[in-house]
C-alpha positions as a Markdown table, in Angstrom:
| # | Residue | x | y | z |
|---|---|---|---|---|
| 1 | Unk | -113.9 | -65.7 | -54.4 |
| 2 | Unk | -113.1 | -62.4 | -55.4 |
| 3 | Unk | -109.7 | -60.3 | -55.3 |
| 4 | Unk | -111.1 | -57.9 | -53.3 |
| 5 | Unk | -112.2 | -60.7 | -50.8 |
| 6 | Unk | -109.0 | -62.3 | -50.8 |
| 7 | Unk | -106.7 | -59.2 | -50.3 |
| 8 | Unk | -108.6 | -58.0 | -47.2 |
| 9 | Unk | -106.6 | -57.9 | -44.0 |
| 10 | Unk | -107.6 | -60.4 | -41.2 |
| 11 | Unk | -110.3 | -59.4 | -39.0 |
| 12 | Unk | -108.8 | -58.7 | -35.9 |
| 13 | Unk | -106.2 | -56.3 | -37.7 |
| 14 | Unk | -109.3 | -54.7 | -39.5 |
| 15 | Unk | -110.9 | -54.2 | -36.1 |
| 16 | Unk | -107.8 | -52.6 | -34.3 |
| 17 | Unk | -107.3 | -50.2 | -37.2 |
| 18 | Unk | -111.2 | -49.5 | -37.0 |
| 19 | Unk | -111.7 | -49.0 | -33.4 |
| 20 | Unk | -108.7 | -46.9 | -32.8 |
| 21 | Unk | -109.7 | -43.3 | -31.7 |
| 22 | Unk | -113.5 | -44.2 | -31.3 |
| 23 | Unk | -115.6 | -43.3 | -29.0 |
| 24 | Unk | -118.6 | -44.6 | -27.7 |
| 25 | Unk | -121.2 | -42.8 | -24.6 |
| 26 | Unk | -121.2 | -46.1 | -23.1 |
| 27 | Unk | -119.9 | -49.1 | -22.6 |
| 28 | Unk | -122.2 | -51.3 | -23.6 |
| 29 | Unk | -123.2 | -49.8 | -26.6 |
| 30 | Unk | -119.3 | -50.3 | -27.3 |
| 31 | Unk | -119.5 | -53.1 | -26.6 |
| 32 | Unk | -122.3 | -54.2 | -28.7 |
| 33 | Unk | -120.8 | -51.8 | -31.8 |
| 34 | Unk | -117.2 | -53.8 | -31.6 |
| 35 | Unk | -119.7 | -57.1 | -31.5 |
| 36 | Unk | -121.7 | -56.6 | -34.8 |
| 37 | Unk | -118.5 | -54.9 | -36.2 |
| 38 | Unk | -116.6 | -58.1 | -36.1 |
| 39 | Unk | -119.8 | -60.2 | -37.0 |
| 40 | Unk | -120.2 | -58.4 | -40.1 |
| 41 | Unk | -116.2 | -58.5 | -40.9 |
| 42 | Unk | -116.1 | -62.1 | -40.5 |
| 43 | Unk | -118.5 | -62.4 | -43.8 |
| 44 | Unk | -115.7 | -61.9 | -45.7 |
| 45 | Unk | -117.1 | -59.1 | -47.8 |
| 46 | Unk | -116.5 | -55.5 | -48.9 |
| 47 | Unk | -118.9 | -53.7 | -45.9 |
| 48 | Unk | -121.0 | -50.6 | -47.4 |
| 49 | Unk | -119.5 | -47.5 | -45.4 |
| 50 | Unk | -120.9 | -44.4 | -45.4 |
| 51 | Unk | -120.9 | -41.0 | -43.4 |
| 52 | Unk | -122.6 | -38.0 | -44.3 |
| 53 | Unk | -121.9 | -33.8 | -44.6 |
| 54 | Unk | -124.6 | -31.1 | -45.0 |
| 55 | Unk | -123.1 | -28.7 | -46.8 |
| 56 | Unk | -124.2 | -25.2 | -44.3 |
| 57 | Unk | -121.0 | -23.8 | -45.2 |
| 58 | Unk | -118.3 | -23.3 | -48.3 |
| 59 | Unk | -115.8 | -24.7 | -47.1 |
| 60 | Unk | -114.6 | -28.0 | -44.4 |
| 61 | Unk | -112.3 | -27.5 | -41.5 |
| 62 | Unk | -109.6 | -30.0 | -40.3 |
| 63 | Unk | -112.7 | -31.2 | -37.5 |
| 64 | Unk | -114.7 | -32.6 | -40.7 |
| 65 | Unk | -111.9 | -34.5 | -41.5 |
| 66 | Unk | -111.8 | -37.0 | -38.5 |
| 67 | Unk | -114.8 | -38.7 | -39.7 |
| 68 | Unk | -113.3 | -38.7 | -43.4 |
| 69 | Unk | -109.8 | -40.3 | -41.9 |
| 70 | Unk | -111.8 | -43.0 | -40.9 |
| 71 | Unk | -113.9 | -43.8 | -44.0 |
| 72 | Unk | -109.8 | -43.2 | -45.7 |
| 73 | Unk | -109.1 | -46.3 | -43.1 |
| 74 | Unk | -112.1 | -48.7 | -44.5 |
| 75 | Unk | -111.4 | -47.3 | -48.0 |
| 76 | Unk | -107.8 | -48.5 | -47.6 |
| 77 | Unk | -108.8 | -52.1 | -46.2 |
| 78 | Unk | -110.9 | -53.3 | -49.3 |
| 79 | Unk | -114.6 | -51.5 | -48.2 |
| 80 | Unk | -116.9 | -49.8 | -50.2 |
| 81 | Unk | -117.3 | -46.1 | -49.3 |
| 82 | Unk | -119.9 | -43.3 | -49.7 |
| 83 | Unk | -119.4 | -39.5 | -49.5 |
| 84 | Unk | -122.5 | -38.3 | -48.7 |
| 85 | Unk | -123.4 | -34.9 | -49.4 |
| 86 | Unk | -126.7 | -34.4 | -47.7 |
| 87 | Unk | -128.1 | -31.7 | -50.4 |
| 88 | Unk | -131.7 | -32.5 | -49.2 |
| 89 | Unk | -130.9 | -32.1 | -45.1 |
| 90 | Unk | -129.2 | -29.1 | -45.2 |
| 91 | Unk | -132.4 | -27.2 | -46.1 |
| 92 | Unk | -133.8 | -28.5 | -42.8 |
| 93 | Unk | -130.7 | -28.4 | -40.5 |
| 94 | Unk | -129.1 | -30.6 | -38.0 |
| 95 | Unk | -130.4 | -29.3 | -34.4 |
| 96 | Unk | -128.0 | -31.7 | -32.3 |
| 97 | Unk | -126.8 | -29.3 | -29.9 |
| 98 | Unk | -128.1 | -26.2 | -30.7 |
| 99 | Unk | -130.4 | -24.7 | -28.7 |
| 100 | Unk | -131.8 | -22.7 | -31.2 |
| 101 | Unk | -133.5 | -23.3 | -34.5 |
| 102 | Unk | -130.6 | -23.4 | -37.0 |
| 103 | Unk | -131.7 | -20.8 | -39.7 |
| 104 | Unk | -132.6 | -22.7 | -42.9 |
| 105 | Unk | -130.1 | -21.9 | -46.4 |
| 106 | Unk | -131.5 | -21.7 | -50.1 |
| 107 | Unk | -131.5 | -24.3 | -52.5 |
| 108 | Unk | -128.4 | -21.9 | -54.4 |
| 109 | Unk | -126.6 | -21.4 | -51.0 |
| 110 | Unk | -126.4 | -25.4 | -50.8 |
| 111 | Unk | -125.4 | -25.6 | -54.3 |
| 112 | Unk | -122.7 | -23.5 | -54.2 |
| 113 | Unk | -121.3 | -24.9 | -50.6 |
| 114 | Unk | -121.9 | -28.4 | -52.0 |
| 115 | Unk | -120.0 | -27.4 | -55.2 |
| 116 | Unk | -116.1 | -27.6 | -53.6 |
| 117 | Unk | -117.2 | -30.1 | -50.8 |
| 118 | Unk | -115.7 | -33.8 | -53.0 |
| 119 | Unk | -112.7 | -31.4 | -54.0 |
| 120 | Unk | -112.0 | -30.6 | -50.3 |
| 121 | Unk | -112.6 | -34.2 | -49.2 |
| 122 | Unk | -110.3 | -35.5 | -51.6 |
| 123 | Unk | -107.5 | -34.0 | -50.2 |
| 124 | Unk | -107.9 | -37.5 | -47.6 |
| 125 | Unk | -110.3 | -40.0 | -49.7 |
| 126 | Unk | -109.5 | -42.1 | -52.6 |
| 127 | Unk | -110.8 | -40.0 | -55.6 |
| 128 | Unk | -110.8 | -43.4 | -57.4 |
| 129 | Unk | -112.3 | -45.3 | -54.7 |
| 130 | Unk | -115.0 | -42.9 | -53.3 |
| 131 | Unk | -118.8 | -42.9 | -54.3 |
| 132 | Unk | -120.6 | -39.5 | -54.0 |
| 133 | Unk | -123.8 | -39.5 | -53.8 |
| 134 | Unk | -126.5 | -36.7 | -52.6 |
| 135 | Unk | -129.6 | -37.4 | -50.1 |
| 136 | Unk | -131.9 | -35.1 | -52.4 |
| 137 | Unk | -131.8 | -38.1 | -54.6 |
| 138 | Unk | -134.2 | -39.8 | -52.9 |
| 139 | Unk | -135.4 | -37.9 | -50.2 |
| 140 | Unk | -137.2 | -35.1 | -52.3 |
| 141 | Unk | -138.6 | -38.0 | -53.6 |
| 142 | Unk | -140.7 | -39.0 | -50.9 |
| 143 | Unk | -144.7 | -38.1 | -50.8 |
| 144 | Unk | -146.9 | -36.9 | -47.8 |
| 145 | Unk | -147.6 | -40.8 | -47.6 |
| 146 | Unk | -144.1 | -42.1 | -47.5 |
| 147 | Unk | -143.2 | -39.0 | -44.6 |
| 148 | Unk | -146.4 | -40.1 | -42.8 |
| 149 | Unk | -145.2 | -43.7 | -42.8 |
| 150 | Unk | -141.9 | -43.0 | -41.9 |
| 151 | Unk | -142.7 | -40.7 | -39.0 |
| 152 | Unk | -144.8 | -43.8 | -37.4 |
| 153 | Unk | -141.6 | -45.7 | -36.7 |
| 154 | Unk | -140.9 | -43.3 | -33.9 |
| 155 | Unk | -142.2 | -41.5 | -30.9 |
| 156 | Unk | -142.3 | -38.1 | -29.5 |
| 157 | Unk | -140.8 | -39.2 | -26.2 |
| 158 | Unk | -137.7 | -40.4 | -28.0 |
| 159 | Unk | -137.1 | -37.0 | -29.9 |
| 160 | Unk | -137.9 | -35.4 | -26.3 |
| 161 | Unk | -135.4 | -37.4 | -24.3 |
| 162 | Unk | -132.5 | -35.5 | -26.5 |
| 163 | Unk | -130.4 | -33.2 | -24.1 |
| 164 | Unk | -131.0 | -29.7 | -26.8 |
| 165 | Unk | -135.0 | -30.8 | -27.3 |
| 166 | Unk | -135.4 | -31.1 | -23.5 |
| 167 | Unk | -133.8 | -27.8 | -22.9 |
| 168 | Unk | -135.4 | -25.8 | -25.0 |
| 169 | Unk | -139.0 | -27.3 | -24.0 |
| 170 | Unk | -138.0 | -26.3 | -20.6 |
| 171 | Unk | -137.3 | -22.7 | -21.0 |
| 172 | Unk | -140.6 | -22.5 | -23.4 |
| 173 | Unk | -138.7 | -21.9 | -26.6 |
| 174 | Unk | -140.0 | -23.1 | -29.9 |
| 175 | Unk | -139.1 | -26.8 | -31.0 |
| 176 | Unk | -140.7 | -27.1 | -35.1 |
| 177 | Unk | -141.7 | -30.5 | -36.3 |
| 178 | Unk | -139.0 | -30.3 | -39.3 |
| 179 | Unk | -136.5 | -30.7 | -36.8 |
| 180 | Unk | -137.7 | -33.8 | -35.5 |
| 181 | Unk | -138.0 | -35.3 | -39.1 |
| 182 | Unk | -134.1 | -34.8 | -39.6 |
| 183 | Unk | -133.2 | -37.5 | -37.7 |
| 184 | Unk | -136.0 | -39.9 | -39.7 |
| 185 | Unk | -134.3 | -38.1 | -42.9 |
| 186 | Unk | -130.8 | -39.1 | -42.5 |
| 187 | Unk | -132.4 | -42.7 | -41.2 |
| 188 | Unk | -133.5 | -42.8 | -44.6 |
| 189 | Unk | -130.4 | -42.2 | -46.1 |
| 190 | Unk | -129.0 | -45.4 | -44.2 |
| 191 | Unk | -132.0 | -47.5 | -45.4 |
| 192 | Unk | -131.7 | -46.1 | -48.7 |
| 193 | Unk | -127.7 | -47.0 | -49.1 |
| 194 | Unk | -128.5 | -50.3 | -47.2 |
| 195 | Unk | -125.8 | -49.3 | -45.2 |
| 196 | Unk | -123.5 | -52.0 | -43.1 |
| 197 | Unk | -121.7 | -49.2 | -41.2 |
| 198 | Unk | -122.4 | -45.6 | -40.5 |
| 199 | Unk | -119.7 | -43.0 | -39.4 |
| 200 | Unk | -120.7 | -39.9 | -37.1 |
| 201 | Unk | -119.4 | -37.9 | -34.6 |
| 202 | Unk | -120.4 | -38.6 | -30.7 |
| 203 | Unk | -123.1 | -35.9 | -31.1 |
| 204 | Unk | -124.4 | -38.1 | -33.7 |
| 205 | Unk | -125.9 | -41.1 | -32.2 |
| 206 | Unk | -129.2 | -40.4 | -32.0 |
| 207 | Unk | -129.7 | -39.6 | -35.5 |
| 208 | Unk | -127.0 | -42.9 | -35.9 |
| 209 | Unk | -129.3 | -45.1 | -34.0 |
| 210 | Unk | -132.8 | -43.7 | -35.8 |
| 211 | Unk | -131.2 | -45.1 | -38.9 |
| 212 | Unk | -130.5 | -48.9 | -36.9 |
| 213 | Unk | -134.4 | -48.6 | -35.8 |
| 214 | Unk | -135.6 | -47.9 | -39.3 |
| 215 | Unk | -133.5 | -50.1 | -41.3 |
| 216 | Unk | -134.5 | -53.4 | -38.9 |
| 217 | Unk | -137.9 | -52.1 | -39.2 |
| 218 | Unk | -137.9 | -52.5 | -42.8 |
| 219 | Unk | -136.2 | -55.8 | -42.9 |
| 220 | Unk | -132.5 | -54.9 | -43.6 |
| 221 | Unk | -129.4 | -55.7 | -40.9 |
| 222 | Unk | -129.2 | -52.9 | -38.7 |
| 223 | Unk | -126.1 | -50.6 | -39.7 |
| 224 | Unk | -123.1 | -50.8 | -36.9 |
| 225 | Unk | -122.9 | -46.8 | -35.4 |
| 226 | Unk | -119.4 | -45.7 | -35.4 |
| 227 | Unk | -119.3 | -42.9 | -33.6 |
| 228 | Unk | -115.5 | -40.1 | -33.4 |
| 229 | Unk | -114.9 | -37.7 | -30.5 |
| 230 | Unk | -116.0 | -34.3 | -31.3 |
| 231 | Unk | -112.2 | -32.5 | -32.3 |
| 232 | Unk | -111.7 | -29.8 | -30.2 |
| 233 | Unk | -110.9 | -26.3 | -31.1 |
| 234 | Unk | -107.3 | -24.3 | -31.4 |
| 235 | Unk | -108.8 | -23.0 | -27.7 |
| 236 | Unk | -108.6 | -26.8 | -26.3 |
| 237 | Unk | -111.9 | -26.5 | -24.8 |
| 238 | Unk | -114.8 | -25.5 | -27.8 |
| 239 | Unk | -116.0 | -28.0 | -30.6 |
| 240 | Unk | -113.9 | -27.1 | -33.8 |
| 241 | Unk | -116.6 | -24.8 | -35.4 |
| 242 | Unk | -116.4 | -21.0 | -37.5 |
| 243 | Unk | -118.7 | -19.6 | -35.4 |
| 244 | Unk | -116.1 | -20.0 | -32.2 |
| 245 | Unk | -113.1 | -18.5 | -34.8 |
| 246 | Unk | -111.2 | -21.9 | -33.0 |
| 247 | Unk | -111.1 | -24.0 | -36.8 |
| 248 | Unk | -108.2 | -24.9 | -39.3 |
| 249 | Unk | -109.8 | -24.8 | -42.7 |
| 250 | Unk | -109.0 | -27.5 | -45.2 |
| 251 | Unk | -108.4 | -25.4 | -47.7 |
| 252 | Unk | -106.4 | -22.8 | -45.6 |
| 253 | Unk | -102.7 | -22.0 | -47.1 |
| 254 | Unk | -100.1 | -24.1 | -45.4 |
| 255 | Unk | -98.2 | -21.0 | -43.0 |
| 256 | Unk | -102.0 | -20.4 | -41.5 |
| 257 | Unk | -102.6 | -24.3 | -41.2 |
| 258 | Unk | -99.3 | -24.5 | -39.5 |
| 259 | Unk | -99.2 | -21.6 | -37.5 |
| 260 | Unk | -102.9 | -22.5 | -36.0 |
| 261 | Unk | -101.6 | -26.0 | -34.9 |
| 262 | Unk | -99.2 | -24.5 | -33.0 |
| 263 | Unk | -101.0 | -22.5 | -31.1 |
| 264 | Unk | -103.1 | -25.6 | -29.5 |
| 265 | Unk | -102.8 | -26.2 | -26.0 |
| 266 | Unk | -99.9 | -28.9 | -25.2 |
| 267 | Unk | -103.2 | -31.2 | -23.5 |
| 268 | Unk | -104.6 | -31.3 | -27.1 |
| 269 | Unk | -101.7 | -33.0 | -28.9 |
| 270 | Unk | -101.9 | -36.5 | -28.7 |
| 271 | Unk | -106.2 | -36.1 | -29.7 |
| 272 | Unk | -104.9 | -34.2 | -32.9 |
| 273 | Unk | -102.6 | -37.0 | -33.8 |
| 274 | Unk | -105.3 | -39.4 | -33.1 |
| 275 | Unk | -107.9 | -38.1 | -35.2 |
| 276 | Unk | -105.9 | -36.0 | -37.8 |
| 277 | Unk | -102.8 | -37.6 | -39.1 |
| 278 | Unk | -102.0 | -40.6 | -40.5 |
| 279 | Unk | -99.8 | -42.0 | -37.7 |
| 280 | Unk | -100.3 | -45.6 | -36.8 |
| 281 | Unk | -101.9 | -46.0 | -33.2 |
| 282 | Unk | -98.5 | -47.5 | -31.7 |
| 283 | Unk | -96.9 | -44.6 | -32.7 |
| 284 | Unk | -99.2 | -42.0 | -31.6 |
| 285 | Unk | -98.7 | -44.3 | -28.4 |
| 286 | Unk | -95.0 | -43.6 | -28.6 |
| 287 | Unk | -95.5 | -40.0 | -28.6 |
| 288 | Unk | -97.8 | -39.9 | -25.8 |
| 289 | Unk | -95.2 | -42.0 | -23.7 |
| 290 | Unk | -92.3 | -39.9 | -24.7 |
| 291 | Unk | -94.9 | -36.4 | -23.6 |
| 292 | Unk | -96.1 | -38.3 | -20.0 |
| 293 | Unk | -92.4 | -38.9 | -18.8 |
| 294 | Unk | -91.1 | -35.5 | -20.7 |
| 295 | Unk | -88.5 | -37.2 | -22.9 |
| 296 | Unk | -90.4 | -35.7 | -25.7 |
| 297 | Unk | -90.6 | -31.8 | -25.6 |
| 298 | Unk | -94.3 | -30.4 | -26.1 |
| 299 | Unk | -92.8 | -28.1 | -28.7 |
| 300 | Unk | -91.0 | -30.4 | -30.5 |
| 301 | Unk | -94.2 | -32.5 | -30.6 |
| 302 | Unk | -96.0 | -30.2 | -31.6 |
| 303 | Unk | -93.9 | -29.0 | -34.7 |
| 304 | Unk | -93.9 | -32.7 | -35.7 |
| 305 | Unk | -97.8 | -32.6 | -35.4 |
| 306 | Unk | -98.1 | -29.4 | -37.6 |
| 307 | Unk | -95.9 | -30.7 | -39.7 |
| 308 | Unk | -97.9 | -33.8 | -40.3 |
| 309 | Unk | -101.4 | -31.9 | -40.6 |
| 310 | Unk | -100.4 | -29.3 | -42.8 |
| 311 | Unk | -98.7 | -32.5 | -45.3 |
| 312 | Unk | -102.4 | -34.2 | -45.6 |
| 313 | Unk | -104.0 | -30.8 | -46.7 |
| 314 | Unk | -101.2 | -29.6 | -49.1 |
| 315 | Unk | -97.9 | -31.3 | -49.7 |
| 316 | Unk | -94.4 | -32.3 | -47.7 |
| 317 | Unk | -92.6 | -29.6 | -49.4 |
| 318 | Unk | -95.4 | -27.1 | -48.6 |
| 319 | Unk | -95.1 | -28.0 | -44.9 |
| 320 | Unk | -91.6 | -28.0 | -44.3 |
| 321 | Unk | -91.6 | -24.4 | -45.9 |
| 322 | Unk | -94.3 | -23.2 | -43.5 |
| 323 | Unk | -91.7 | -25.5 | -40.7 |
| 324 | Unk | -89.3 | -23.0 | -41.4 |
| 325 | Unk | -91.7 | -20.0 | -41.9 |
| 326 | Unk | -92.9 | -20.6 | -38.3 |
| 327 | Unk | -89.8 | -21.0 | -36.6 |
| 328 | Unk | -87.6 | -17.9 | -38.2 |
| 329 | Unk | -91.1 | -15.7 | -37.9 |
| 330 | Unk | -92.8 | -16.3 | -34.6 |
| 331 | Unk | -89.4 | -18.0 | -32.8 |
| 332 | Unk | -87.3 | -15.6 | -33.6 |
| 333 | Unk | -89.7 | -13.1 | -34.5 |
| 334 | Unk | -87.8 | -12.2 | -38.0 |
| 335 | Unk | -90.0 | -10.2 | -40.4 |
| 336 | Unk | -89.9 | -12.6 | -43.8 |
| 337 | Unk | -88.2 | -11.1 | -46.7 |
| 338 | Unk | -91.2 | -11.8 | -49.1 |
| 339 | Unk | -94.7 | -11.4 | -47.8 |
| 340 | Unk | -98.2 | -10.6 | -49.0 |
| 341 | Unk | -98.4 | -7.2 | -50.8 |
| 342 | Unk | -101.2 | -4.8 | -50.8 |
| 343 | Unk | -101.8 | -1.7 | -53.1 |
| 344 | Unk | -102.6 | 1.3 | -51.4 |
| 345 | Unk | -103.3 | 5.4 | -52.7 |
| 346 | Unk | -101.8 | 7.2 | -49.9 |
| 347 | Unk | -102.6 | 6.9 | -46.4 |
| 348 | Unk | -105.8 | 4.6 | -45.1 |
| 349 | Unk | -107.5 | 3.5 | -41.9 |
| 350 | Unk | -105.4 | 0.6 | -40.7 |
| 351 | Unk | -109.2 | -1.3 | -40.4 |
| 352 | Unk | -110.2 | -0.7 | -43.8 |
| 353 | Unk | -106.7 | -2.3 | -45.2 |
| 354 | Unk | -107.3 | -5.4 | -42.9 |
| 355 | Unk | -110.9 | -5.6 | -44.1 |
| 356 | Unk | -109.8 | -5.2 | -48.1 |
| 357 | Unk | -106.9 | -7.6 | -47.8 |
| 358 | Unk | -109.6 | -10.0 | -46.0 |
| 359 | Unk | -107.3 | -10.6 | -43.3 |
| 360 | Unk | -110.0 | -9.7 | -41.4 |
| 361 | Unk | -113.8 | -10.2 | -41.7 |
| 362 | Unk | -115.3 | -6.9 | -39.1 |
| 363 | Unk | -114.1 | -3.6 | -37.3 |
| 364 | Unk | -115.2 | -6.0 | -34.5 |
| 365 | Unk | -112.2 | -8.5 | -34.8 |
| 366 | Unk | -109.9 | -5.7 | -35.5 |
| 367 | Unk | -110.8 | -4.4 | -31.8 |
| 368 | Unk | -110.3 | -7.9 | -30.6 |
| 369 | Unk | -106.9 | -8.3 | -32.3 |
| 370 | Unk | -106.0 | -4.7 | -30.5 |
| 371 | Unk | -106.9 | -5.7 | -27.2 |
| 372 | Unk | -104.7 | -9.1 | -27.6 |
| 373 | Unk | -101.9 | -7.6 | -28.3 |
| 374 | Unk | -102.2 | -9.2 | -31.8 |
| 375 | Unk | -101.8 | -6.4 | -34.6 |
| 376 | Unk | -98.4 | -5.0 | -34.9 |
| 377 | Unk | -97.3 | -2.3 | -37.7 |
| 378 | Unk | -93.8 | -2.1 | -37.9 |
| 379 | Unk | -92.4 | -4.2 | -35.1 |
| 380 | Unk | -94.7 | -2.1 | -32.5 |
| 381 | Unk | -97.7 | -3.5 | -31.2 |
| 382 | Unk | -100.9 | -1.1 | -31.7 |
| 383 | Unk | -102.9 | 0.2 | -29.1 |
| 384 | Unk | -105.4 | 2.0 | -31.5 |
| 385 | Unk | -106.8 | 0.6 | -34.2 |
| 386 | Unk | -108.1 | 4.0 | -35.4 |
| 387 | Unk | -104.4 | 4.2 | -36.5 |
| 388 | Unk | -103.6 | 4.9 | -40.6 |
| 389 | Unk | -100.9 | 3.4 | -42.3 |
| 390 | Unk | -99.8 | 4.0 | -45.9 |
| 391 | Unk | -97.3 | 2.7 | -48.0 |
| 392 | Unk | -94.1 | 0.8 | -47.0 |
| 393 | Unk | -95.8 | -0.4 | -44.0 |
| 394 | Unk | -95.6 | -3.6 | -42.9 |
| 395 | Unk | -98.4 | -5.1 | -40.9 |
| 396 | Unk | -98.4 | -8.6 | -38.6 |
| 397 | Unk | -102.2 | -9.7 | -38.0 |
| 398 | Unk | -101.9 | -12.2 | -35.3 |
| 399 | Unk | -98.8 | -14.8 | -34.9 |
| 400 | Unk | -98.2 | -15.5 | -38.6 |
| 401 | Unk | -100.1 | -13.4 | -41.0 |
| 402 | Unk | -98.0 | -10.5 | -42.3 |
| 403 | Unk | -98.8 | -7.8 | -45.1 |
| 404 | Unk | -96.8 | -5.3 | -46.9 |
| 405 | Unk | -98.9 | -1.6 | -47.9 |
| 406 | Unk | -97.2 | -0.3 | -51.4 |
| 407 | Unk | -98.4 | 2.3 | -53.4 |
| 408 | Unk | -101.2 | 2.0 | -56.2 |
């Protein structure tokens, strides 16, 4: 017996650490997942895990990491686990819940957003511990033949009976073969890493379950579908995405990742310390208790929470600096003594020093900001954003950016 066999924790503690903060779209398939999770636990081996992340953008927000938490949580109980980049899907796109064809990126534009993706994950995974591997490995492998074969373990009707495919068939708008081929791609991937478990968000299952189907097909032990809730936004009510502005970026400095988690609604809090902190389920119990008869107050909470997110993605230090940041700056709306500086020749359009600083990315946003009540240029909120400002200004871009204009 090996020592990696006989340091691994009993079952049932395996499975209580495992199935906290899943979530399943029924009860039976819960069921059935908790069944064959426990089944394949009992064998008393290191379980091949694996979860995969098309790399469509640069960078990975904090709503990537619930999935990666989880993998952390096998790594950490003796199982072997896979980062999967999935180099060869991206060029295709994942059309779960889109109702549009997602517009397909460049070989170089998945390079270089594959290129920080194992730095970012590390920042949760066991460097030492992880195996990354990407899907082009062996999917750009495949001939016409080996497609045509693989497309004959499945039926239209089951790509059809997806909620986004059904949609857009109904108002006439175009549905392309490649997507229907993603799902048989990342089945591939499972069959290909022989995998015994599979990590995926809830709008994941399908393409979960195509790799069960495909893997019993060929004579391997269907994988066990784990399946995460989808986090939610800063807004409480979007999936965490870019393209809503609701996200907290990995890789964001620790006063943004702070600031952002504190402005979540207090009905998010207990889901963010589910799926993004390291807190043990009893004592993300504890907190709930303490918020449901109010001897915990939300804000309190909900420093503690920011506190404990921003220490993942940086460092303790780092987060009880940006603590402090947010409680002198926003609660008692002091203007810092130190703050971003940024070199200016005489008077300039208050849009274009937002745009060059990158605090913000369009003219667009800067009208948004306006309207909020969110840009403020010397302790007076701005109605106009046609406004110039010069040096010695001091500019506050939402609740905790700030920027100082001095001279060139």
């Amino acid at each position: 017996m090996t020592n990696a066999v006989r340091e691994m924790a009993p079952v049932e503690e395996q499975m209580r650490i495992l199935m906290a903060g899943t979530e399943f779209g029924d009860e039976p398939t819960r069921v059935t997942m908790e069944r064959e999770l426990r089944a394949r636990l009992n064998e008393d081996r290191p379980l091949r895990v694996y979860c995969g992340y098309d790399p469509t953008r640069v960078d990975l927000h904090i709503g990537h990491s619930v999935s990666m938490r989880k993998l952390r949580q096998f790594q950490d109980l003796g199982h072997d686990v896979t980062f999967l980049i999935g180099s060869f899907t991206a060029t295709i796109g994942d059309p779960t819940g889109r109702d549009k064809t997602r517009p397909v990126l460049t070989t170089a534009e998945i390079e270089e957003n594959a290129k920080t993706y194992t730095d970012q994950a590390f920042a949760i995974l066991d460097r030492a511990k992880t195996t990354i591997r990407y899907n082009d490995e062996w999917l750009s492998k495949l001939t016409f033949a080996d497609v045509t074969r693989l497309t004959g373990h499945y039926t239209v009707q089951q790509f059809m009976r997806r909620e986004n495919f059904a949609k857009r068939q109904e108002n006439g708008d175009p549905i392309h073969v490649s997507e229907f081929l993603y799902a048989m791609m990342q089945a591939y991937d499972a069959y290909e890493l022989n995998a015994d478990v599979q990590l995926g968000g809830t709008d994941q299952t399908f393409n979960l379950f195509a790799g069960r189907q495909l893997q019993e097909a060929r004579g391997q032990q269907p994988q066990v579908c784990v399946t995460l809730p989808i986090l939610v936004g800063t807004d409480g009510h979007e999936k965490m995405s870019k393209s809503y502005g609701n996200y907290i970026g990995i890789t964001e400095p620790a006063n943004d990742m702070f600031g952002k988690v504190m402005s979540i609604p207090d009905s998010a809090i207990v889901t963010y310390f589910t799926l993004v902190t390291p807190l043990a389920p009893a004592e993300v119990d504890e907190i709930a208790a303490g918020l449901e008869s109010r001897a915990l107050a939300p804000m309190d909470v909900k420093k503690r929470l920011a506190e404990e997110i921003t220490t993942v993605f940086t460092s303790r230090s780092e987060a009880l600096e940006a603590r402090a940041y947010f409680e002198a700056t926003v609660q008692r709306k002091e203007t810092p003594d130190e703050m971003p500086e940024h070199g200016v020749a005489g008077r300039i359009a208050l849009t274009d020093v937002l745009r060059e600083a990158e605090l913000v990315k369009s003219n667009g946003e800067v009208r948004r900001l306006v309207a909020e009540g969110g840009l403020v240029v010397n302790g007076e909120k701005i109605a106009d954003f046609n406004i110039e400002v010069g040096p010695g200004d001091e500019i506050r871009v939402g609740r905790h950016r700030y920027l100082r204009l001095v001279a060139k």
